[in-house]
One Martini backbone bead per residue (centre of mass of N, CA, C, O) as a GRO file, in nm:
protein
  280
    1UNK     BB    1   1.749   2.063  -6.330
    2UNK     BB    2   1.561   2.355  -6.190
    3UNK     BB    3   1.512   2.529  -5.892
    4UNK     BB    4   1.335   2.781  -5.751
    5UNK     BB    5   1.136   2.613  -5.496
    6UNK     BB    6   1.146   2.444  -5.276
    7UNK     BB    7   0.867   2.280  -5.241
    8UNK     BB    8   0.951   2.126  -5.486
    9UNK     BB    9   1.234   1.987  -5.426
   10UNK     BB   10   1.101   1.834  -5.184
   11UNK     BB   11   0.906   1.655  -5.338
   12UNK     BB   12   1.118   1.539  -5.490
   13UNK     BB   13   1.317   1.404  -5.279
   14UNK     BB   14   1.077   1.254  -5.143
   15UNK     BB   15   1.029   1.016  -5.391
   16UNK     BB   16   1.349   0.970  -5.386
   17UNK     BB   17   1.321   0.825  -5.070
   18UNK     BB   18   1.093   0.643  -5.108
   19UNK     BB   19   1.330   0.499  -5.319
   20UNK     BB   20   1.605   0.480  -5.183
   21UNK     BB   21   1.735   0.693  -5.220
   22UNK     BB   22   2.091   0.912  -5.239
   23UNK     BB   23   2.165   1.211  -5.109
   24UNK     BB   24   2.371   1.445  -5.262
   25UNK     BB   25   2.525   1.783  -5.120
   26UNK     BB   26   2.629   2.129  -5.308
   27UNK     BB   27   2.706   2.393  -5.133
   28UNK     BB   28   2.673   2.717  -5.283
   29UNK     BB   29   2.717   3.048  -5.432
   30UNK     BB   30   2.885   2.993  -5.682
   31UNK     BB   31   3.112   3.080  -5.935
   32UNK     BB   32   3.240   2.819  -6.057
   33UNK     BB   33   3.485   2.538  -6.028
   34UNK     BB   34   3.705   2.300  -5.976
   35UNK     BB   35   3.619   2.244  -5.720
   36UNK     BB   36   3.383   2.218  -5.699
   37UNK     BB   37   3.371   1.972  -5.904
   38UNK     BB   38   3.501   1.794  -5.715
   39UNK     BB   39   3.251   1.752  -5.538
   40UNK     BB   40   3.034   1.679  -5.730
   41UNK     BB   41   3.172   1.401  -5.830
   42UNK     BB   42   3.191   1.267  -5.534
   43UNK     BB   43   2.865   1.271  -5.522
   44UNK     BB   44   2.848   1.095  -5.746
   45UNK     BB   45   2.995   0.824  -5.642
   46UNK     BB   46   2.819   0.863  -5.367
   47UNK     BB   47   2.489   0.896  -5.520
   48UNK     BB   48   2.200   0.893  -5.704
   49UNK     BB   49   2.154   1.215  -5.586
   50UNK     BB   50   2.225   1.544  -5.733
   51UNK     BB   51   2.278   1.834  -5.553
   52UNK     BB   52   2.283   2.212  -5.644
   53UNK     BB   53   2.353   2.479  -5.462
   54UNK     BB   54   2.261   2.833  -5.581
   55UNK     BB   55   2.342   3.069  -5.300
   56UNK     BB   56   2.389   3.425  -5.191
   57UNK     BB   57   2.393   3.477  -4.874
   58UNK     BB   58   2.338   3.722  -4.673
   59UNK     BB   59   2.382   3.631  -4.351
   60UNK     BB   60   2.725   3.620  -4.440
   61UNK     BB   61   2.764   3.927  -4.462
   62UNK     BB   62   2.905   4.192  -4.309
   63UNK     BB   63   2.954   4.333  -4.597
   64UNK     BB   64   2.759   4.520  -4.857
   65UNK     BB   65   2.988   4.510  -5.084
   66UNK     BB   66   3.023   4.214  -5.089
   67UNK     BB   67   2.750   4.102  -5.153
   68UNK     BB   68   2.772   4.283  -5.427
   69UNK     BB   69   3.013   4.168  -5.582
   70UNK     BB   70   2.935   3.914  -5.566
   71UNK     BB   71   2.931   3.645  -5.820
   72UNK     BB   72   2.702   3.606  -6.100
   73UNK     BB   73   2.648   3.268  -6.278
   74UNK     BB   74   2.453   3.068  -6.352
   75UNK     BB   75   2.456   3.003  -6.647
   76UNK     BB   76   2.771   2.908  -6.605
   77UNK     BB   77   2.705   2.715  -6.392
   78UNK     BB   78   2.547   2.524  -6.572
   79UNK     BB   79   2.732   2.447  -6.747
   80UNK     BB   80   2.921   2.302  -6.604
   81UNK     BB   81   2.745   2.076  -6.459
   82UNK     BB   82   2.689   1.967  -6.774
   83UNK     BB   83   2.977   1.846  -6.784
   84UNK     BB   84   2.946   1.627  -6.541
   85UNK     BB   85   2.622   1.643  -6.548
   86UNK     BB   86   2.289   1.625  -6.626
   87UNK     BB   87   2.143   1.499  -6.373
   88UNK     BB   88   2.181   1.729  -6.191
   89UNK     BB   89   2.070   1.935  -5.953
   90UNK     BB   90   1.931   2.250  -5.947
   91UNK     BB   91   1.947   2.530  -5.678
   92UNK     BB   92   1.808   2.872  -5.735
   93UNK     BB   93   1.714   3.062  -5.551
   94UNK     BB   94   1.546   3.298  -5.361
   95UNK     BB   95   1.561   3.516  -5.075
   96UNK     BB   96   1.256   3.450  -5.043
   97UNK     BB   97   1.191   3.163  -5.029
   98UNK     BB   98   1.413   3.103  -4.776
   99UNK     BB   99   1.312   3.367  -4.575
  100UNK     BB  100   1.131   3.558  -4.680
  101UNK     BB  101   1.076   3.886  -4.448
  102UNK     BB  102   1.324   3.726  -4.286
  103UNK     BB  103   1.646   3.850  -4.288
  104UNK     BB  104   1.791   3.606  -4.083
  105UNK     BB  105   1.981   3.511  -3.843
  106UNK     BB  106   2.025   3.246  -3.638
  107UNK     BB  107   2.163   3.126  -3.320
  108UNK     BB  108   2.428   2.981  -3.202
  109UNK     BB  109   2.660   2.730  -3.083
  110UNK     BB  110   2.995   2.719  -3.116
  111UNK     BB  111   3.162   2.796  -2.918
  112UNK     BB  112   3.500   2.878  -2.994
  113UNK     BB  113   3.484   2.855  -3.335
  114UNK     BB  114   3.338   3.142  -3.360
  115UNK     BB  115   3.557   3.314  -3.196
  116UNK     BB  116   3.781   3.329  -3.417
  117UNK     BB  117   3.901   3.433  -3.686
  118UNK     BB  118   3.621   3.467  -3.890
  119UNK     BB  119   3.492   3.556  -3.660
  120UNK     BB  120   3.639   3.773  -3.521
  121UNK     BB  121   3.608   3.942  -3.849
  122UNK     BB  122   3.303   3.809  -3.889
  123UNK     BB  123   3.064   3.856  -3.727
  124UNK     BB  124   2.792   3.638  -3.767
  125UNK     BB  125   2.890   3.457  -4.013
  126UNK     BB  126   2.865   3.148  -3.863
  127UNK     BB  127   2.508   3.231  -3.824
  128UNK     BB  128   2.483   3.216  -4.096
  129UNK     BB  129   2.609   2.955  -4.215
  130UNK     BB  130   2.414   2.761  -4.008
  131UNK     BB  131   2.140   2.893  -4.155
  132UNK     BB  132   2.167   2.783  -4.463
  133UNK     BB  133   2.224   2.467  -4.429
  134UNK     BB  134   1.991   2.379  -4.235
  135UNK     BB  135   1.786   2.439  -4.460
  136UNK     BB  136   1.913   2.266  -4.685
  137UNK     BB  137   1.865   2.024  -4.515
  138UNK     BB  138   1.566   2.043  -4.499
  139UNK     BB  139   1.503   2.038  -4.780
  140UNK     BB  140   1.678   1.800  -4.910
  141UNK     BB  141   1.778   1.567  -4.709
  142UNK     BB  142   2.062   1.474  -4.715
  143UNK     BB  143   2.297   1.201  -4.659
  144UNK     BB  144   2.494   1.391  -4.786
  145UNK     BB  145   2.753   1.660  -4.739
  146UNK     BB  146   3.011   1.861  -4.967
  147UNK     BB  147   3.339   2.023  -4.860
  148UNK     BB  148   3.551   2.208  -4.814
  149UNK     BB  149   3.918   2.307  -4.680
  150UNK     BB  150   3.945   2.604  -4.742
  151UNK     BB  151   3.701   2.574  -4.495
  152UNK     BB  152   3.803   2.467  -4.221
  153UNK     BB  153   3.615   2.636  -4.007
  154UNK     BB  154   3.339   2.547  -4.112
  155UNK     BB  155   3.333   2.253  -4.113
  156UNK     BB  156   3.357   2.276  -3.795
  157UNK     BB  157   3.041   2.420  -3.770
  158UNK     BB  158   2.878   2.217  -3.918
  159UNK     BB  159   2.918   1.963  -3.750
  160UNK     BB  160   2.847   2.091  -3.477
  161UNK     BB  161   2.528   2.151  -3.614
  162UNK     BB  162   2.467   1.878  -3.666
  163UNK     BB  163   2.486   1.784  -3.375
  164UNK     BB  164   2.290   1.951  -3.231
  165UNK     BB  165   2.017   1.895  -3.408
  166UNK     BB  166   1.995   1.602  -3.538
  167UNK     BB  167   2.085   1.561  -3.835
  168UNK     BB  168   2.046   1.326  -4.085
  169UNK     BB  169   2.408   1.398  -4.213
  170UNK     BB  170   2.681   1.357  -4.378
  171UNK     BB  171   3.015   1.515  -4.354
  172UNK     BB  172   3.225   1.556  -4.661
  173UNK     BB  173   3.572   1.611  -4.684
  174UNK     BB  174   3.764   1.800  -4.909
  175UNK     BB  175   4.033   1.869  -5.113
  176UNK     BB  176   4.205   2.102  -5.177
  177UNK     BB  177   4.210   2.262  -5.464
  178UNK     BB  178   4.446   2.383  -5.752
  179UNK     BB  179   4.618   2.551  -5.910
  180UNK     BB  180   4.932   2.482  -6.037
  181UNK     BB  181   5.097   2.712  -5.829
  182UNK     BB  182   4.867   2.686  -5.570
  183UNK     BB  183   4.605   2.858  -5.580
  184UNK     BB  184   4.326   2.857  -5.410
  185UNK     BB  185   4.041   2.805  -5.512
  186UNK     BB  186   3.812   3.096  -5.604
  187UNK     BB  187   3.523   3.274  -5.632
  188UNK     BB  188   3.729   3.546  -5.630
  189UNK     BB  189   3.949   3.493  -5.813
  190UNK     BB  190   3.785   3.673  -6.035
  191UNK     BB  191   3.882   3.975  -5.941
  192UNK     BB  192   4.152   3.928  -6.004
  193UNK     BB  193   4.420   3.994  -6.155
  194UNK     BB  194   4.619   3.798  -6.354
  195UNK     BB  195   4.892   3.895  -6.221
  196UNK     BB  196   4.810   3.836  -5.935
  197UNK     BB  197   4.701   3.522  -5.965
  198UNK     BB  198   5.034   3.488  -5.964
  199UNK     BB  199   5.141   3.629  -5.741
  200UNK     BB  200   4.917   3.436  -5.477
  201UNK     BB  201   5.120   3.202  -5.479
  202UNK     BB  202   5.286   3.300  -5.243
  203UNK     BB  203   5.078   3.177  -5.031
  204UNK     BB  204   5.167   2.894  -5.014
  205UNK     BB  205   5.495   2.953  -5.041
  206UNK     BB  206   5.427   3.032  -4.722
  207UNK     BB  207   5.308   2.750  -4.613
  208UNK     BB  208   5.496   2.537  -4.683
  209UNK     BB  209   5.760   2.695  -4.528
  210UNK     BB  210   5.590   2.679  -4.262
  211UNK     BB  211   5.604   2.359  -4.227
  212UNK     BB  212   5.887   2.314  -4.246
  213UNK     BB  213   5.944   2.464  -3.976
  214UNK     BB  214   5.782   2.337  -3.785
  215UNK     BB  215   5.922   2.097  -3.719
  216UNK     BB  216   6.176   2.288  -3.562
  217UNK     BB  217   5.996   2.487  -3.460
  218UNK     BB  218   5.804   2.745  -3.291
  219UNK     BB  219   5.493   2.830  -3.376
  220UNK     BB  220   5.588   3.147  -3.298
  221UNK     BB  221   5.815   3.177  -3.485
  222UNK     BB  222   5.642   3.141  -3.761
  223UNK     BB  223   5.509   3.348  -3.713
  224UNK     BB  224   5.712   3.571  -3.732
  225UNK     BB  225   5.768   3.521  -4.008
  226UNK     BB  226   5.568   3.555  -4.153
  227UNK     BB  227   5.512   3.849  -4.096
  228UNK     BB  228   5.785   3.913  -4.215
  229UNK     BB  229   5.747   3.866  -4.485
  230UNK     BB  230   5.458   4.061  -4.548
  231UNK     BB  231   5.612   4.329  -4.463
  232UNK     BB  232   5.790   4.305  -4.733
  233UNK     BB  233   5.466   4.330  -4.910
  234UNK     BB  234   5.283   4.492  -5.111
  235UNK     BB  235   5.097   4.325  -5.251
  236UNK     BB  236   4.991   4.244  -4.942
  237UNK     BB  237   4.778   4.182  -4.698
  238UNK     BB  238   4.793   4.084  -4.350
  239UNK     BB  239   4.566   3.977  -4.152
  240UNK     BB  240   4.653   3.623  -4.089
  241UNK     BB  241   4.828   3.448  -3.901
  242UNK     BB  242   4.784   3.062  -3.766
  243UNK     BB  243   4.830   2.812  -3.495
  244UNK     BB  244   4.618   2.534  -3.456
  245UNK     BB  245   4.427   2.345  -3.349
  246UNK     BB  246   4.236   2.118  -3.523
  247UNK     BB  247   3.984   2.058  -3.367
  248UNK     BB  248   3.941   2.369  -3.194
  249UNK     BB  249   4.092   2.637  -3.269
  250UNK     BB  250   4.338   2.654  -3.082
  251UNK     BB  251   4.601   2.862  -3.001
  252UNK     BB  252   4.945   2.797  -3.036
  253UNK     BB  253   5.250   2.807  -2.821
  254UNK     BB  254   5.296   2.444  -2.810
  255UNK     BB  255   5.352   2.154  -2.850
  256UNK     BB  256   5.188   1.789  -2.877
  257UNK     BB  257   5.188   1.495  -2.903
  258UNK     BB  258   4.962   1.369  -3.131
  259UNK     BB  259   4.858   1.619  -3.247
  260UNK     BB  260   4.695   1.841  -3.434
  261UNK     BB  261   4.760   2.103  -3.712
  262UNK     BB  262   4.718   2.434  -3.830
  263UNK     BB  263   4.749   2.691  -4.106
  264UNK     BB  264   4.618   2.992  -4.101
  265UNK     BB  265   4.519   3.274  -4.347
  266UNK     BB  266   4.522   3.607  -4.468
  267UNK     BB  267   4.473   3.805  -4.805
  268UNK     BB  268   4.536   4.080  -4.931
  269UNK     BB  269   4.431   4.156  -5.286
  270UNK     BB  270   4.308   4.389  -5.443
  271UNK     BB  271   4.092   4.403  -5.189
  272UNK     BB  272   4.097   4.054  -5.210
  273UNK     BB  273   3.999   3.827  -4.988
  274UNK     BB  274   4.225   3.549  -4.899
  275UNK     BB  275   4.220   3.174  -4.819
  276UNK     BB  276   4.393   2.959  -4.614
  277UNK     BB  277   4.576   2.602  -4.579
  278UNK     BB  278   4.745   2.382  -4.349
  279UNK     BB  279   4.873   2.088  -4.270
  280UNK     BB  280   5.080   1.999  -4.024
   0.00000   0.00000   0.00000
């Protein structure tokens, strides 16, 4: 079943809330892979009812062209979906069902978490992700929705959007999917050539060997490898490399006993802005 006006999807949710359902939300842009559907299963295995929403949100784009070239494949989206589950609901609204004639992001306060890595890189990215996220909690009402940690700076900007609004829906984090080589599965990655995303394997294997530093180096000197190893690669620019405390995004330079670490990249090849991390 494909819904394309919030209002019939409301009222449909809302029988079915009445009903006792559970439902699970997997809000995506579309283009959807391997990845996505990994999510997809996890939220059949644990609610009643699955909605799969498919909308490319302009107001977390900081870049028109951007927003222009990502990939629109609905109907490749729909039949992928109905290869793990028939009765899973697709939400493929318009950007007017959602905006009206105000397409415009909500300001959040997400203290310091949107101020680092990709909010620093892309202003008020995650004023749009926290505004279509609200939108669409709001619209499905779900018991659960489930993200990926390969945006795992966002999903802890959901977390935080939900403890100030007091949704009531809990957020199911879940771990990275890779293709064999170990390429973070992206809808962006179908922009690279072949011969590209078997190169952008680098940027896993240049992950791992600094999880692997970082056991006996100091932050500090990891980051200076990884930047020193991208210094010497044409085909990719490393937009930046950083490591930082796992709860808070707080960039560190000295480690300490108890605490989470995480590594996070951006790398830029042919054109195609590729993002990754690792806990460490």
């Amino acid at each position: 079943m494909i819904y394309t006006q919030q209002k019939a999807l409301h009222l449909a949710i809302e029988t079915l809330k009445n009903q006792g359902k559970t439902i699970g939300l997997v809000p995506t842009m579309g283009a959807l892979h391997k990845g996505h559907l990994s999510l997809i299963k996890k939220a059949i295995e644990e609610n009643d009812t699955v909605v799969v929403s498919i909308f490319v949100n302009p107001t977390q784009f900081n870049n028109p062209t951007d927003l222009q070239r990502y990939p629109r494949t609905l109907d490749a989206d729909t039949a992928l979906i109905a290869t793990v589950d028939k009765n899973v609901i697709v939400f493929a609204p318009e950007v007017t069902d959602i905006y009206g004639n105000d397409v415009a992001a909500q300001h959040f306060d997400f203290g310091n978490l949107d101020k680092v890595m990709e909010g620093a890189s892309r202003p008020g990215h995650f004023d749009g992700v926290g505004t279509i996220v609200k939108k669409l909690f709001e619209i499905v009402m779900p018991t659960r929705a489930y993200f990926g940690e390969k945006d795992y700076q966002q999903l802890l900007i959901i977390k935080k959007m939900v403890q100030q609004t007091g949704l009531p829906v809990t957020i199911v984090p879940c771990p990275i999917v890779r293709n064999e080589e170990g390429l973070a599965l992206s809808s962006r990655n179908a922009l690279l050539s072949p011969a590209m995303r078997e190169r952008a394997t680098f940027i896993y294997r240049t992950l791992l060997a600094a999880k692997e530093r970082f056991a006996t180096d100091s932050p500090t000197a990891v980051e200076a490898w990884v930047n020193d190893i991208f210094a010497k690669e044409t085909d990719f620019q490393l937009e930046y490399f950083t490591i930082t405390d796992a709860d808070t995004l707080l960039h560190i330079t000295q480690k300490e006993e108890g605490k989470n670490y995480r590594a996070f990249i951006v790398v830029h090849a042919e054109g195609v802005r590729l993002i990754d991390n690792i806990s460490l």
